[in-house]
C-alpha positions as CSV (number, residue, x, y, z in Angstrom):
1,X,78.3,22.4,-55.5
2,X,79.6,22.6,-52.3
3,X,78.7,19.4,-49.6
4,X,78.9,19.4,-45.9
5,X,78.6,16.5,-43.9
6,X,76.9,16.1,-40.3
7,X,80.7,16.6,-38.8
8,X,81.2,19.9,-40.7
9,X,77.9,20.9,-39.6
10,X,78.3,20.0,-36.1
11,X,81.9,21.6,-35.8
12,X,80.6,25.1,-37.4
13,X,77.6,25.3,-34.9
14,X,80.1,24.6,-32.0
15,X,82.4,26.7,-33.3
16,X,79.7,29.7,-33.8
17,X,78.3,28.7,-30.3
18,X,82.0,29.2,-28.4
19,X,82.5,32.1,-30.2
20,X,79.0,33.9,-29.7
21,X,79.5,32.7,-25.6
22,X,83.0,34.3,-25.4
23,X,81.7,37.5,-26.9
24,X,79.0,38.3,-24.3
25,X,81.5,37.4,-21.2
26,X,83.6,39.7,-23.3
27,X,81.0,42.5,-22.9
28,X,80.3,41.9,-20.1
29,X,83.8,41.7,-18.5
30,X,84.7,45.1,-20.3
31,X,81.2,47.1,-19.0
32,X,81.3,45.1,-15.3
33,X,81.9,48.1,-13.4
34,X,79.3,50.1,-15.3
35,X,76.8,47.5,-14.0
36,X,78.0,47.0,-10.6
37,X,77.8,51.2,-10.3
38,X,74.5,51.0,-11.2
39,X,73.4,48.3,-8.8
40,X,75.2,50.4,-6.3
41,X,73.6,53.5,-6.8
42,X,69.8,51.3,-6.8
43,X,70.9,49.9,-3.6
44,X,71.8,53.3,-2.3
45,X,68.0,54.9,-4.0
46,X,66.4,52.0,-2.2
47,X,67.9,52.4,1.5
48,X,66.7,56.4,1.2
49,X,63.2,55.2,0.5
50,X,60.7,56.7,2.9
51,X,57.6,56.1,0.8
52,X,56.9,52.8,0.5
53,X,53.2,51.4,-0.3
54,X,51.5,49.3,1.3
55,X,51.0,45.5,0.3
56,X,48.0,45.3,-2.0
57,X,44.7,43.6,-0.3
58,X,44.0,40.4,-1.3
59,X,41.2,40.1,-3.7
60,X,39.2,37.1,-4.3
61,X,36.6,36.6,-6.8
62,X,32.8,35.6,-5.7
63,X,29.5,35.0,-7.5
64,X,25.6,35.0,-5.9
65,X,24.6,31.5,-5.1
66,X,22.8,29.7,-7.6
67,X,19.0,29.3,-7.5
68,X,18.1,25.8,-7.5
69,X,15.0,24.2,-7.6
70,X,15.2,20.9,-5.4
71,X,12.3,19.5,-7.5
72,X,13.2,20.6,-10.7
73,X,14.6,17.7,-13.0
74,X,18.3,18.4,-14.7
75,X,18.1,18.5,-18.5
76,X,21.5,17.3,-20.4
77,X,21.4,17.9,-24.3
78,X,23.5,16.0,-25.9
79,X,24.1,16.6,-29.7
């Protein structure tokens, strides 16, 4: 049976980290100009945009006052 001790373990997980990292700058360095067109063409949409809504109201929660009784006692249960 095979054994690996902490240092192997260590060095494969940093060696599968590097490698995992330097693949998605890869991807990203070979689709950058597909991304930045896209942002481009977004900006471009966004500056030609007549019809904007307005900002929402503001909403805020309420509840009818509670009916008290000034002479009534307060019961507490406890179990």
């Amino acid at each position: 049976m095979l054994e690996f001790s902490i240092l192997d373990f260590i060095l494969t997980s940093s060696l599968c980290y590097m490698l995992g990292v330097a693949t998605g700058l890869a991807i990203c360095c070979e689709n950058k100009d597909k991304f930045l067109q896209r942002e481009r063409s977004v900006e471009d949409l966004s500056r030609f945009n007549h019809h904007q809504l307005p900002p929402p109201e503001t909403i805020f929660a309420s509840a009818p006052p509670m009916a008290t009784d000034a002479n009534a006692p307060t019961k507490i249960t406890i179990n």
